[in-house]
C-alpha positions as CSV (number, residue, x, y, z in Angstrom):
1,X,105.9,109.3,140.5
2,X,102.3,110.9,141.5
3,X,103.8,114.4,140.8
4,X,105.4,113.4,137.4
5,X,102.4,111.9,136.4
6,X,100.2,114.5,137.5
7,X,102.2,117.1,136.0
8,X,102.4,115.4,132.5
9,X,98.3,114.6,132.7
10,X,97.9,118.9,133.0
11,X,100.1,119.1,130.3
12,X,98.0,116.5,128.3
13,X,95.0,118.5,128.9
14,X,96.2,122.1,128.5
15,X,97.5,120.8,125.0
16,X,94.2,119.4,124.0
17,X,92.0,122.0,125.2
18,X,93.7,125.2,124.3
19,X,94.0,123.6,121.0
20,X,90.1,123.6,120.8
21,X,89.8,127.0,122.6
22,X,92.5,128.7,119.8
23,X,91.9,126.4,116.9
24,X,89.2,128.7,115.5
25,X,91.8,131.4,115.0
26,X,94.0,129.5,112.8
27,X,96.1,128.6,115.9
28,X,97.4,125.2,116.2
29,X,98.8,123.7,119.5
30,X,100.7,120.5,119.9
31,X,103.3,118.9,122.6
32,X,106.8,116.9,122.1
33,X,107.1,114.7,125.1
34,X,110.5,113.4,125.1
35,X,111.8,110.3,126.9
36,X,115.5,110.7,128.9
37,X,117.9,112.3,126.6
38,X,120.9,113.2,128.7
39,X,122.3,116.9,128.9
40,X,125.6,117.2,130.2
41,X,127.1,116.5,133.4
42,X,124.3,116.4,136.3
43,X,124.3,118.7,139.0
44,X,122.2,116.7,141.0
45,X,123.2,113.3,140.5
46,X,126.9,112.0,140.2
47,X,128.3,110.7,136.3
48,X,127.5,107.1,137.5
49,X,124.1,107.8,138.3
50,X,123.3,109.0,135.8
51,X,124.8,106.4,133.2
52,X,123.0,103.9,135.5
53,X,120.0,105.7,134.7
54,X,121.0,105.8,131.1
55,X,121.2,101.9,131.0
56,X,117.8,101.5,132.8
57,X,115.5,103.5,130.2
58,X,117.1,101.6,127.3
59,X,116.1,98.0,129.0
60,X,112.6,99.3,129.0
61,X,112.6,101.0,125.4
62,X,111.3,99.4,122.6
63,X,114.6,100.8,120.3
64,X,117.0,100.3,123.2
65,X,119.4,103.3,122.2
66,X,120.1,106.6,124.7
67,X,118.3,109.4,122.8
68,X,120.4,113.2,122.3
69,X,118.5,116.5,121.3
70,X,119.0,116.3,118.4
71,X,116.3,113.0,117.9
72,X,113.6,115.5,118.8
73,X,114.2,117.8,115.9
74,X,112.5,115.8,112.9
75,X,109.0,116.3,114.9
76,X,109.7,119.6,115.7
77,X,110.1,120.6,112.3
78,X,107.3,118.3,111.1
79,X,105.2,120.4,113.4
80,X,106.5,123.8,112.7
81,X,105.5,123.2,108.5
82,X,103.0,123.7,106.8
83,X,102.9,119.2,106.7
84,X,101.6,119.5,109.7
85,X,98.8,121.8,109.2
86,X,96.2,119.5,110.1
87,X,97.5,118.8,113.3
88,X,96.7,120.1,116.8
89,X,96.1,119.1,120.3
90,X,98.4,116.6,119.7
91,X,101.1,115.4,122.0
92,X,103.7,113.2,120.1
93,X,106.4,110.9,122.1
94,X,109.5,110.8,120.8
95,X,111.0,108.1,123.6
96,X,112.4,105.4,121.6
97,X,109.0,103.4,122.6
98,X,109.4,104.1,126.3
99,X,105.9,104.8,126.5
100,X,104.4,101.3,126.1
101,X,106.4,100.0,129.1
């Protein structure tokens, strides 16, 4: 876990502070972080793995449903409108309320 968390700290930062550093341009910078949605077939891990994996995150979400690609598009195209233009250096989790676990 230390490298996951560590890696999604720096991008938690980088958001936040390149916001600041570009926002007086007219520049606004924000993150997605999305929970498990499932691609496809795994090359690393076999199908039942995977479904096991699946079945794990929704016992810990707060909407207990497996997420696909397409849940992340509503905030991405909140974020790339002009109803968002008071927005930046945020980082918005779209997990199913994974996060508070």
């Amino acid at each position: 876990m230390v490298p996951y968390v560590a890696a999604k700290a720096g991008i938690i930062g980088l958001t936040r502070a390149t916001a600041r550093e570009v926002g007086r341009h007219g520049i606004r910078v924000n993150a997605i972080a999305p929970g498990y949605v499932p691609m496809g077939r795994s090359r690393t891990r076999s199908a039942a793995k995977v479904s096991a994996l699946g079945d794990e995150m929704k016992l810990e979400q707060s909407i207990p449903v497996t997420m696909v690609p397409q849940d992340l598009c509503g905030a991405m195209e909140f974020l790339c409108s002009s109803e968002s233009d008071a927005v930046t250096g945020q980082v918005i989790n779209i997990d199913n309320g994974w996060v508070f676990n």
